[in-house]
N, C-alpha and C positions, 0 to 999 in steps of 0.2 A: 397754872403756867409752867410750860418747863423749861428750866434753869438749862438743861445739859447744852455746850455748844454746837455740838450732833445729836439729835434725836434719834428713836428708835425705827423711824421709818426711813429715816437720812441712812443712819448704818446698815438698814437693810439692802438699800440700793449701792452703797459701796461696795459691802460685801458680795452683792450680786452681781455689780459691773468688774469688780478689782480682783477678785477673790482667785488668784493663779493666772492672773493677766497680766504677766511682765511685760509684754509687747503694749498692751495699753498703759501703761505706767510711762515707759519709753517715749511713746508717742506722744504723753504729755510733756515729759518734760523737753523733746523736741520742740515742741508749741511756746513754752515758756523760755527758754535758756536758746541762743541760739549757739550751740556749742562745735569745737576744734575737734575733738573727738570724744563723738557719741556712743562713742561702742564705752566708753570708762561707768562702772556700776553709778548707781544713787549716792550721791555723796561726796564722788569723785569730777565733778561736771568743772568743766575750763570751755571759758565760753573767748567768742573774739575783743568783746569790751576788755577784758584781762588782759590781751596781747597789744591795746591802743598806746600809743607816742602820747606823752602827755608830757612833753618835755617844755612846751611854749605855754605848760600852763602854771601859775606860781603857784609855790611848793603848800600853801596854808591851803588853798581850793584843790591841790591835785590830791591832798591829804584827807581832803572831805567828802570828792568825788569818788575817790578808790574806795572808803571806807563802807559808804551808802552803797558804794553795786556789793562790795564785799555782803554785805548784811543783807542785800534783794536775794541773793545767789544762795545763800547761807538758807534762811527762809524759805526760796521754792524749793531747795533741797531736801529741806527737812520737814517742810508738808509735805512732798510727795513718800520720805519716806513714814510720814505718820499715817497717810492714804497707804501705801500699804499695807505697815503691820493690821491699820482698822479690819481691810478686808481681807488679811490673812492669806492662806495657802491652799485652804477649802472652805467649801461652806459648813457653815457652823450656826445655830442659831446665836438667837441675839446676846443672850443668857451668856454662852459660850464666850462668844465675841466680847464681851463688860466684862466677865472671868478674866479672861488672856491680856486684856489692856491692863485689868488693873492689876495684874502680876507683871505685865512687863515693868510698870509704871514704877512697882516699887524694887527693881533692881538698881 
């Protein structure tokens, strides 16, 4: 059974879809986040939900509601940029690819 959350044939097809496709990275997170301005990198995403009147709504639910899109946003953020350190900047074997994570992993 394999434990990993990505397998070795899963990384392979990232690395082979993602691998120097910033424009496909983009186009996801267009898909996910409907954003104010899309041109801002990974990490930087200000969507319309952020810019919503939440004035008629009482402060303990506006505090719960802000927090959860906070944390959705935070989340697809930060899978897309784990998608792409996975699939990198070239192709690399798999070996390669499990090297580079788990050096990134312990900065």
């Amino acid at each position: 059974m394999d434990d990993k959350r990505i397998n070795d044939s899963e990384l392979a097809w990232l690395n082979a879809t993602f691998a120097g496709n910033k424009d496909g990275l983009k186009v996801l997170r267009k898909l996910f986040l409907y954003e104010l301005t899309p041109s801002n990198p990974l990490g930087l995403g200000r969507d319309m939900w952020t810019e919503l009147d939440l004035s008629n709504v009482p402060l303990d639910m506006r505090l719960v509601l802000i927090e959860a899109r906070q944390m959705m946003i935070k989340h697809i953020e930060g899978s897309l940029i784990v998608l792409s350190k996975l699939a990198g900047d070239s192709k690399e074997s798999l070996e390669e690819t499990m090297k580079r994570i788990a050096k990134d992993s312990s900065k």
